[in-house]
HTML snippet that shows the backbone in 3Dmol.js (N, CA, C, O; Angstrom):
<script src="https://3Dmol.org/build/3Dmol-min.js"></script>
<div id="view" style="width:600px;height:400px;position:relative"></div>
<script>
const pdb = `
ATOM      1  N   UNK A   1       4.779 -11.531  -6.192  1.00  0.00           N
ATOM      2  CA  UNK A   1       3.542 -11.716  -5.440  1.00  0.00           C
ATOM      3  C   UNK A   1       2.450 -12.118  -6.423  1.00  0.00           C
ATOM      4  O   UNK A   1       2.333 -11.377  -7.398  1.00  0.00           O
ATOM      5  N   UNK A   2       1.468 -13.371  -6.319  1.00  0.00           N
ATOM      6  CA  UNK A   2       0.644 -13.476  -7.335  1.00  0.00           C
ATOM      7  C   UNK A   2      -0.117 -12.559  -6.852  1.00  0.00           C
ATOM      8  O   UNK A   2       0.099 -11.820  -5.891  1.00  0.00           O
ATOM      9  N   UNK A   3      -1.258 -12.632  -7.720  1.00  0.00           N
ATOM     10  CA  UNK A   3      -2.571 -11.474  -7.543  1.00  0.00           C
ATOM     11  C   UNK A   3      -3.175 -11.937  -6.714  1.00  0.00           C
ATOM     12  O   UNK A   3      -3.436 -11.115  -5.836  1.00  0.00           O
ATOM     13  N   UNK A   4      -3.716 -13.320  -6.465  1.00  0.00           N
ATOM     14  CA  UNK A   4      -4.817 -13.325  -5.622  1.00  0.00           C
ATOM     15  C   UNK A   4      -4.074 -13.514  -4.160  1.00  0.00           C
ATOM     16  O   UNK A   4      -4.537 -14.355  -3.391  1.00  0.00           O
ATOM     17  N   UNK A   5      -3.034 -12.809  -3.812  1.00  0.00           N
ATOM     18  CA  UNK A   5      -2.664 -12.927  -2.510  1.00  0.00           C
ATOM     19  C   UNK A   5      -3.233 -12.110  -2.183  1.00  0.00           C
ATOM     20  O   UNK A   5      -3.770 -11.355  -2.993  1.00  0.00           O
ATOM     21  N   UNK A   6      -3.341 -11.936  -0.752  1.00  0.00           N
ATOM     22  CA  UNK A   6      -4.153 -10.786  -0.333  1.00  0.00           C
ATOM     23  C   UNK A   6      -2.775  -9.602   0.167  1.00  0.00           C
ATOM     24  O   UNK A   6      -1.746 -10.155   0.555  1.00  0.00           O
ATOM     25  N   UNK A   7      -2.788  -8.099   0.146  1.00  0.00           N
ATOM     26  CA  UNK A   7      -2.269  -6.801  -0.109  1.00  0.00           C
ATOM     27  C   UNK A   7      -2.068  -6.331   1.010  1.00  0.00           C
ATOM     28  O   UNK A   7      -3.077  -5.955   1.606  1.00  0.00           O
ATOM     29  N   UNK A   8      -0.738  -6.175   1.704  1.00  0.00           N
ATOM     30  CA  UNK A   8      -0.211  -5.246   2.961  1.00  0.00           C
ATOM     31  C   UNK A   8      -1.207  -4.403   2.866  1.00  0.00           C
ATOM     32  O   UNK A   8      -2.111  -4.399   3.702  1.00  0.00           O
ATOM     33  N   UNK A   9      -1.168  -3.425   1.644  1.00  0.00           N
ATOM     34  CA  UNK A   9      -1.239  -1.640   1.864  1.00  0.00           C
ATOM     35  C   UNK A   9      -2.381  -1.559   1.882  1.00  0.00           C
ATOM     36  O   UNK A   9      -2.919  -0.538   2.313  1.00  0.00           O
ATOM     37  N   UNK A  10      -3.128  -2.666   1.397  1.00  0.00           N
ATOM     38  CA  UNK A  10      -4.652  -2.711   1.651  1.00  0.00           C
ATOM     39  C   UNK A  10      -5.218  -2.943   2.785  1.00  0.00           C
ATOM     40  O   UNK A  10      -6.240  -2.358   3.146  1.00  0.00           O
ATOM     41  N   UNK A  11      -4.584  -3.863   3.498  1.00  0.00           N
ATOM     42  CA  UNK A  11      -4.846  -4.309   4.997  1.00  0.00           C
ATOM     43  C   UNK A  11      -4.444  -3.336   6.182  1.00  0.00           C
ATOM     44  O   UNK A  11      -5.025  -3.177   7.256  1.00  0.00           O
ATOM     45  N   UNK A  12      -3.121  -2.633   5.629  1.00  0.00           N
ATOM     46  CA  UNK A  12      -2.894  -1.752   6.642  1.00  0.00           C
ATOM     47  C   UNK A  12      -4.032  -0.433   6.582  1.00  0.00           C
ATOM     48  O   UNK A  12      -4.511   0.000   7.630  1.00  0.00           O
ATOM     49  N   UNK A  13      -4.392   0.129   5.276  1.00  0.00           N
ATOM     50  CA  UNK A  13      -5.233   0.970   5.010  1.00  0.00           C
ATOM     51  C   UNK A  13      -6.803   0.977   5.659  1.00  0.00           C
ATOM     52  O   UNK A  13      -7.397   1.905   6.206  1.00  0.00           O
ATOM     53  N   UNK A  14      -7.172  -0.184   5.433  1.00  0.00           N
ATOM     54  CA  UNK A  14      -8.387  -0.733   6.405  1.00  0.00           C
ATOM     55  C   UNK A  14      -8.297  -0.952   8.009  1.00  0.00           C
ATOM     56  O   UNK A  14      -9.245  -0.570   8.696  1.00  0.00           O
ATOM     57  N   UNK A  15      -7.136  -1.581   8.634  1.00  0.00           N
ATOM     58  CA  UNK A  15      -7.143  -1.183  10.038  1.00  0.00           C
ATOM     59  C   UNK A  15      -6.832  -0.041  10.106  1.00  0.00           C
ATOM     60  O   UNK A  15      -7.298   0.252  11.207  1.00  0.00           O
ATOM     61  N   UNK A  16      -6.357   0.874   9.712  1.00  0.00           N
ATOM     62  CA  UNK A  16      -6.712   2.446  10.040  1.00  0.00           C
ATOM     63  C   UNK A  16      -7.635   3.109   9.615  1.00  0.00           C
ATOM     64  O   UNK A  16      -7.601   4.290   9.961  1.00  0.00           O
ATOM     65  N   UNK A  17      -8.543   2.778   8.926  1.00  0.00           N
ATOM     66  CA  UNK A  17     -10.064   3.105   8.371  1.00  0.00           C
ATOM     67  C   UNK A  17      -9.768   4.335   7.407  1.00  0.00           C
ATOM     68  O   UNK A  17     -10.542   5.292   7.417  1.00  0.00           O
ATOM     69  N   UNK A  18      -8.550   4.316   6.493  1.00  0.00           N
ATOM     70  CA  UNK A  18      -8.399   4.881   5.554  1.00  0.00           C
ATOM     71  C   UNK A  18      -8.708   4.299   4.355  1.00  0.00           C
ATOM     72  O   UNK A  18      -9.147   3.151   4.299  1.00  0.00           O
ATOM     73  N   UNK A  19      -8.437   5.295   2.949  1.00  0.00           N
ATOM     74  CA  UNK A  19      -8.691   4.312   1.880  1.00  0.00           C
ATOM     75  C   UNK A  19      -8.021   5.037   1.116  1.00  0.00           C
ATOM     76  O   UNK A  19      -7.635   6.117   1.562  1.00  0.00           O
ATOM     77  N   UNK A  20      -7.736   4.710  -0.060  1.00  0.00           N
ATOM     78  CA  UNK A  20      -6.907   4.365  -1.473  1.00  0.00           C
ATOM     79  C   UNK A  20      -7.100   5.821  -1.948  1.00  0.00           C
ATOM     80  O   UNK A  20      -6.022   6.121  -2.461  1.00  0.00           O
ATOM     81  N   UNK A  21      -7.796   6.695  -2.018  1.00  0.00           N
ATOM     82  CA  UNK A  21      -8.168   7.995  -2.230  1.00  0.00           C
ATOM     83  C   UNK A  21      -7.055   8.758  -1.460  1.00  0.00           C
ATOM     84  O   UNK A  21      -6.158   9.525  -1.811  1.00  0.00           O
ATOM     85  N   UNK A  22      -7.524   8.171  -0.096  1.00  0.00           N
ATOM     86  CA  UNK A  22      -6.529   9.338   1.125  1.00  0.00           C
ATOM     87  C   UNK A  22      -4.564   9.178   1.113  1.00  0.00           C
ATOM     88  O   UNK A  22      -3.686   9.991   1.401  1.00  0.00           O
ATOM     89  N   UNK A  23      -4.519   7.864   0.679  1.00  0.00           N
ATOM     90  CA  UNK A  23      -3.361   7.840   0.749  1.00  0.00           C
ATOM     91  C   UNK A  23      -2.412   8.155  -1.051  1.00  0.00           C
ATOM     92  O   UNK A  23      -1.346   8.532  -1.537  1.00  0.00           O
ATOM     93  N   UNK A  24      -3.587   7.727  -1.347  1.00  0.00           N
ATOM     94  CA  UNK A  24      -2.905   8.905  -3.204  1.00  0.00           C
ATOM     95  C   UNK A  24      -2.663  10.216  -3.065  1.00  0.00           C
ATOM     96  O   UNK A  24      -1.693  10.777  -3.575  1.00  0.00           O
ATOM     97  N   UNK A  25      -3.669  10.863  -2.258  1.00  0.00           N
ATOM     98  CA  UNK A  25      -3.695  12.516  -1.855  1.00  0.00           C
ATOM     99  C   UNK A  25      -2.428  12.309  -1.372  1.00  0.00           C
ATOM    100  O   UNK A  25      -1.486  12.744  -2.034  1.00  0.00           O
ATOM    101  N   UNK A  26      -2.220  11.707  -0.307  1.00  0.00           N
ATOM    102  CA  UNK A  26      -0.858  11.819   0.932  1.00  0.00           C
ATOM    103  C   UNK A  26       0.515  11.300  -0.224  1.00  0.00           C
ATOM    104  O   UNK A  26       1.562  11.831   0.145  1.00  0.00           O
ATOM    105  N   UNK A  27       0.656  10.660  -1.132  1.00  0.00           N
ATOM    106  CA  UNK A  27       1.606  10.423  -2.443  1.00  0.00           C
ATOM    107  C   UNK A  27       1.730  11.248  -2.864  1.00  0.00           C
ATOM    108  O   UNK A  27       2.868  11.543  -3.228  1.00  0.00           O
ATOM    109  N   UNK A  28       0.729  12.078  -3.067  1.00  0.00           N
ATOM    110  CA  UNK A  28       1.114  12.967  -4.357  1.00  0.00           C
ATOM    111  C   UNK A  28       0.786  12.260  -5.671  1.00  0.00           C
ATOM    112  O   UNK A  28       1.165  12.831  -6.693  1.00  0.00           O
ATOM    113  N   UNK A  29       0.049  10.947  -5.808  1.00  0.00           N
ATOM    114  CA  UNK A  29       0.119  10.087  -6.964  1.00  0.00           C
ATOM    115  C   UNK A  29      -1.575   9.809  -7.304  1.00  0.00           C
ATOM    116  O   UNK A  29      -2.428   9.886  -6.420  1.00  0.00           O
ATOM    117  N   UNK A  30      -1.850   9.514  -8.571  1.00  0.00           N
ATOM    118  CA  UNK A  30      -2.875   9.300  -8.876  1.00  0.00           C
ATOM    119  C   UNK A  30      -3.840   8.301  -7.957  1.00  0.00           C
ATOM    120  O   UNK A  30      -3.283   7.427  -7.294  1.00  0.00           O
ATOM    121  N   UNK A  31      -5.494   8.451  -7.915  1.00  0.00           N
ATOM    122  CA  UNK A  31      -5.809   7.288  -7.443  1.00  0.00           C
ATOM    123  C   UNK A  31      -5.507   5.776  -8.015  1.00  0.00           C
ATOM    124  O   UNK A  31      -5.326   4.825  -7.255  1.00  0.00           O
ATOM    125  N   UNK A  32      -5.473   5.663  -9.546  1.00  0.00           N
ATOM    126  CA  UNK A  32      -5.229   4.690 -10.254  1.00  0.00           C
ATOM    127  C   UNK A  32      -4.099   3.824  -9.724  1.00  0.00           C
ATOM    128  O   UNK A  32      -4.287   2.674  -9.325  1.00  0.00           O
ATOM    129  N   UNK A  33      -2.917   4.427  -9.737  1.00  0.00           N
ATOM    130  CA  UNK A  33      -1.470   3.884  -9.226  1.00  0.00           C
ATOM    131  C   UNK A  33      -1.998   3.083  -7.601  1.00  0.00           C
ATOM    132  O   UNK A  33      -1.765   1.908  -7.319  1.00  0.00           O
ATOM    133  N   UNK A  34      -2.553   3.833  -6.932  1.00  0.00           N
ATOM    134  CA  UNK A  34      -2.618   3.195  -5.460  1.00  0.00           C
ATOM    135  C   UNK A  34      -3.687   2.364  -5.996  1.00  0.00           C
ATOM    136  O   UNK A  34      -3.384   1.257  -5.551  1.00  0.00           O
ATOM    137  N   UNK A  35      -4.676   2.228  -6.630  1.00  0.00           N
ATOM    138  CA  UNK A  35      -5.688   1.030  -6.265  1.00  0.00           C
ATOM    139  C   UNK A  35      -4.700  -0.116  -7.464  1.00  0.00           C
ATOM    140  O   UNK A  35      -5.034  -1.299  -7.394  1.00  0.00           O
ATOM    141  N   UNK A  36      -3.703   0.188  -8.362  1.00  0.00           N
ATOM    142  CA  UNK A  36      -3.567  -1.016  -9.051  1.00  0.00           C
ATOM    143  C   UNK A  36      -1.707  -1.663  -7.726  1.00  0.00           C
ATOM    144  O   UNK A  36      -0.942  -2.627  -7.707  1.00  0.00           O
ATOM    145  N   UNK A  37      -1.869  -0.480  -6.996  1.00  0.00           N
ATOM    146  CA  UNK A  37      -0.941  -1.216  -5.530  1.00  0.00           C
ATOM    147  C   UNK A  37      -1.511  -2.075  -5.138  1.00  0.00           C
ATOM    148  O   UNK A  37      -0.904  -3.144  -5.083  1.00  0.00           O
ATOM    149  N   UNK A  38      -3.082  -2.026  -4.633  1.00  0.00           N
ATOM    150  CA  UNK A  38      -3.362  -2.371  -3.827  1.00  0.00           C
ATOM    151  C   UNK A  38      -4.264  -3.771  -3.989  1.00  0.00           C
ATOM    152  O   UNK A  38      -4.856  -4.559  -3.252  1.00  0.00           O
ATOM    153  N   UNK A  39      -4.006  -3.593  -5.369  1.00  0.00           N
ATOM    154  CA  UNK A  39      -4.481  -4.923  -6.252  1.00  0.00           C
ATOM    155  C   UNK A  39      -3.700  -5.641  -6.880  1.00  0.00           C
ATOM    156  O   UNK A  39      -4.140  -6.332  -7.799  1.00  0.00           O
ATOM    157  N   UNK A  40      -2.130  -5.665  -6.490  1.00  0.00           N
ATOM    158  CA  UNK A  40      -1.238  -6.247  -6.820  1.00  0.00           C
ATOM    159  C   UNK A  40      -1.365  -6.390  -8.126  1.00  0.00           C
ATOM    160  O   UNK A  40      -1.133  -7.547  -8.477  1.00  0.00           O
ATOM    161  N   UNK A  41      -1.681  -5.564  -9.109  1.00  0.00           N
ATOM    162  CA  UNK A  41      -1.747  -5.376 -10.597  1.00  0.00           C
ATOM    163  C   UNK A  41      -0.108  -4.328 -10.909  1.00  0.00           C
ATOM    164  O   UNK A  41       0.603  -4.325 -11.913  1.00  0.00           O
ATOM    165  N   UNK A  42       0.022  -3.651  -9.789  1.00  0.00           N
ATOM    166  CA  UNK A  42       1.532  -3.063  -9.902  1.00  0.00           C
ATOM    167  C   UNK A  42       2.032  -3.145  -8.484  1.00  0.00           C
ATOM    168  O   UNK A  42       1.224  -3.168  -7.555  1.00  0.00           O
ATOM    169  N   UNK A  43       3.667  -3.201  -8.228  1.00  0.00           N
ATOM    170  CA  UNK A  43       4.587  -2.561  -7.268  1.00  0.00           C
ATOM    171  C   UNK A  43       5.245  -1.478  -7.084  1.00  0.00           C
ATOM    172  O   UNK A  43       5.996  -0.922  -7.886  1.00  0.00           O
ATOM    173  N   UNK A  44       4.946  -1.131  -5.921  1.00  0.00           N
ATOM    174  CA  UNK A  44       5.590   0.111  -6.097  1.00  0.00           C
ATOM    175  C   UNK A  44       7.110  -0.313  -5.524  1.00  0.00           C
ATOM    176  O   UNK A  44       7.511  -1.322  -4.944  1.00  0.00           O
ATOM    177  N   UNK A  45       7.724   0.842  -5.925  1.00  0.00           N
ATOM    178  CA  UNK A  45       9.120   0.356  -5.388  1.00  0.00           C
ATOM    179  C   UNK A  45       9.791   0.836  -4.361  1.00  0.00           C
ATOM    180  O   UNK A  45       9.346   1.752  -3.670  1.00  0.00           O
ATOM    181  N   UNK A  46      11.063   0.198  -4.131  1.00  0.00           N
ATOM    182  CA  UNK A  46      11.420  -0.007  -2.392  1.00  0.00           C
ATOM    183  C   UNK A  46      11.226   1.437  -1.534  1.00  0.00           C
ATOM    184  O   UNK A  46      10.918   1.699  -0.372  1.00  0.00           O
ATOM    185  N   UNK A  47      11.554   2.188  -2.664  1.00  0.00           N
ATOM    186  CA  UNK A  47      11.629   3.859  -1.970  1.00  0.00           C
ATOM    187  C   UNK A  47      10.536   4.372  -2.029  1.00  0.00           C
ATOM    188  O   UNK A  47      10.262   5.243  -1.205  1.00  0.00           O
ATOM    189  N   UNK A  48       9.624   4.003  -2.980  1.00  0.00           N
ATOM    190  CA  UNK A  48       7.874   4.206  -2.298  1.00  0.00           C
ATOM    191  C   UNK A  48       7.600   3.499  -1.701  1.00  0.00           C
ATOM    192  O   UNK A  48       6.375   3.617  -1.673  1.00  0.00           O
ATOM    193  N   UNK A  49       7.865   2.701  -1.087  1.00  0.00           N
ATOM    194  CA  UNK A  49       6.938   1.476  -0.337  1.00  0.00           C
ATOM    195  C   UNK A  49       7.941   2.332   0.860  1.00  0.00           C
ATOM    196  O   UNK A  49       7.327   2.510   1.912  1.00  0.00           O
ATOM    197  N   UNK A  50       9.021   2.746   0.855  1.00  0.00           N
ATOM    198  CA  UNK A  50       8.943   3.405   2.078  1.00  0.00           C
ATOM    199  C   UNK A  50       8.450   5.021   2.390  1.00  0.00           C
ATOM    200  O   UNK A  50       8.391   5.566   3.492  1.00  0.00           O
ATOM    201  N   UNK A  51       8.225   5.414   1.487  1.00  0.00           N
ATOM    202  CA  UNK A  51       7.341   6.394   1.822  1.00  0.00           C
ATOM    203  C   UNK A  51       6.325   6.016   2.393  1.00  0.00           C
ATOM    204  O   UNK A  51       6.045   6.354   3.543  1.00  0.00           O
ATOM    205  N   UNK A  52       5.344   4.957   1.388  1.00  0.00           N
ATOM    206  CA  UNK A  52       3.946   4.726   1.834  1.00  0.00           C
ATOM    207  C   UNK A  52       4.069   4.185   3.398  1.00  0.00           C
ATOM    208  O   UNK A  52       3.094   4.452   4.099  1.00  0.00           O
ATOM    209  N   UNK A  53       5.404   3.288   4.172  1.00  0.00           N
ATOM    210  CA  UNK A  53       4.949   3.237   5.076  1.00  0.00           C
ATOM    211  C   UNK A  53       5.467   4.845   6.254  1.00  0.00           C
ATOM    212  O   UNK A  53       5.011   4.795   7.396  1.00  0.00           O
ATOM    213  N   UNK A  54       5.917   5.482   6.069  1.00  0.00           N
ATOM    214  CA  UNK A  54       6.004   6.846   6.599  1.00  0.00           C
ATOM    215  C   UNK A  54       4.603   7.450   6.811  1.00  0.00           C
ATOM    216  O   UNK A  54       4.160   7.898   7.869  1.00  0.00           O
ATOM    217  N   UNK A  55       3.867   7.369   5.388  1.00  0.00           N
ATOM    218  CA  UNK A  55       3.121   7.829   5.749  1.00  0.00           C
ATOM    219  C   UNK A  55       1.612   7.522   6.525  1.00  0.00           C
ATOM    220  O   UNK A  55       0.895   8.316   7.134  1.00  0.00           O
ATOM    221  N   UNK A  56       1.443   6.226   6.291  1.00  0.00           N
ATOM    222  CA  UNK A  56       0.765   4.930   6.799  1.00  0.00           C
ATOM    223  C   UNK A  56       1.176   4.684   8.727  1.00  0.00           C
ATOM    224  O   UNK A  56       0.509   3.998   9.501  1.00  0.00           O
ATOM    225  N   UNK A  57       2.516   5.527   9.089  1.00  0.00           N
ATOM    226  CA  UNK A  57       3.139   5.206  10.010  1.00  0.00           C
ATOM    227  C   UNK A  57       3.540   4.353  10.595  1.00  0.00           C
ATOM    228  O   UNK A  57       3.836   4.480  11.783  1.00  0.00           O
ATOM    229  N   UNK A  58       3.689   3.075   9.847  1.00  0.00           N
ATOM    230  CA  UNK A  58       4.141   1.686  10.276  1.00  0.00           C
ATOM    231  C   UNK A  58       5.448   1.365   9.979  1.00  0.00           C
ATOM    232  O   UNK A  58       6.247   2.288   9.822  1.00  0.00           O
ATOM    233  N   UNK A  59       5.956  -0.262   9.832  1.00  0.00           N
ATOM    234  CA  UNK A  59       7.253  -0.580   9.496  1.00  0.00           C
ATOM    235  C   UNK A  59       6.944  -0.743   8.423  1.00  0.00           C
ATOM    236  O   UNK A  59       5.783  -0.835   8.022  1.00  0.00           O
ATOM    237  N   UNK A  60       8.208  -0.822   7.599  1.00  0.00           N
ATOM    238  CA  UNK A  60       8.038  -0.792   6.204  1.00  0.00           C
ATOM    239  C   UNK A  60       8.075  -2.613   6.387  1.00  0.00           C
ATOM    240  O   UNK A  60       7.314  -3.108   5.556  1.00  0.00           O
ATOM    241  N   UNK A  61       8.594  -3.410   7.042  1.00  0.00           N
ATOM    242  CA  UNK A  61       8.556  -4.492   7.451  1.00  0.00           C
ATOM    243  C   UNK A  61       6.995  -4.843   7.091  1.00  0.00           C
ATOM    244  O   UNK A  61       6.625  -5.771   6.373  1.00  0.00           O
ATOM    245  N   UNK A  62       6.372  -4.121   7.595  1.00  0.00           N
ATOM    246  CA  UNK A  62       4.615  -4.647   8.092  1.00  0.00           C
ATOM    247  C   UNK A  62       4.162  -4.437   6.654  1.00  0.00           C
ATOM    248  O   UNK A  62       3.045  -4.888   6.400  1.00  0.00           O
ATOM    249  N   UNK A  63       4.872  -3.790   5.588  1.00  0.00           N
ATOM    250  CA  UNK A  63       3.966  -3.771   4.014  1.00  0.00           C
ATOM    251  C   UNK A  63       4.757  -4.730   3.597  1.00  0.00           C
ATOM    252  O   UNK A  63       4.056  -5.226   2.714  1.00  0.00           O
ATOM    253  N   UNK A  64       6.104  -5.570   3.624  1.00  0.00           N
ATOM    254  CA  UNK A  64       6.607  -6.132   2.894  1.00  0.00           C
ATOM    255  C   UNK A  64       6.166  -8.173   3.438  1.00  0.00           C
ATOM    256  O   UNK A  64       6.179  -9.185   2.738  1.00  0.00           O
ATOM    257  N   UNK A  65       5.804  -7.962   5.080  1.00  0.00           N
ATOM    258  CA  UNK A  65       5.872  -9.454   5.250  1.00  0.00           C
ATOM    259  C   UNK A  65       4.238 -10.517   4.521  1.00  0.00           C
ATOM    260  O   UNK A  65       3.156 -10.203   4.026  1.00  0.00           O
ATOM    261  N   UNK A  66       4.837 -11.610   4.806  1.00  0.00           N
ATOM    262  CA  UNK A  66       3.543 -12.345   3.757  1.00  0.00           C
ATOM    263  C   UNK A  66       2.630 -12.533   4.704  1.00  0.00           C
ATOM    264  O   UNK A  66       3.044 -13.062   5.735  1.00  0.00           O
ATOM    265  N   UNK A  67       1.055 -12.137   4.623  1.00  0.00           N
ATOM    266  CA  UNK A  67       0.122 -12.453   5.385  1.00  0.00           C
ATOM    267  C   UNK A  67      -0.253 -13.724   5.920  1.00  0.00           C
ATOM    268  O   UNK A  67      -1.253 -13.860   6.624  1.00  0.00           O
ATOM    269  N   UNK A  68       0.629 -14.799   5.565  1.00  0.00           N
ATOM    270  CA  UNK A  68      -0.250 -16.101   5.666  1.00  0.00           C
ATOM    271  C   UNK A  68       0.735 -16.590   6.930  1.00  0.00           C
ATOM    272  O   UNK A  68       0.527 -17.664   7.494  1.00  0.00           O
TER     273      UNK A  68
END
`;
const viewer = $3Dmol.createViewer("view");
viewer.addModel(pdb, "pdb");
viewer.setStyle({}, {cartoon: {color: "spectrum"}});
viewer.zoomTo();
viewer.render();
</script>
């Protein structure tokens, strides 16, 4: 994914009017790790990305497809 694509976990996070804070709490993981997710500066991997969507409550489909 280049960087300036624009970010599932970010988009999904904003239509639910959550943010990057709430869903690190809900990880168990630093804020750092989720905002450099959500800035495509890192990936998380397949078995976090299905957590995150568990906990996000979506398809894991809906963090992996391309926005455009």
């Amino acid at each position: 994914m280049m960087k300036n694509e624009i970010n599932r976990i970010r988009i999904i996070l904003a239509e639910k009017g959550l943010t990057n804070k709430w869903l690190a709490e809900k990880m168990k993981k630093s804020p750092t790790t989720v905002s450099r997710w959500c800035t495509n500066e890192m990936q998380p991997s397949l078995e976090t990305l299905l957590d995150i969507a568990n906990v996000l409550e979506t398809d894991i489909k809906d963090l992996l497809r391309s926005s455009k």
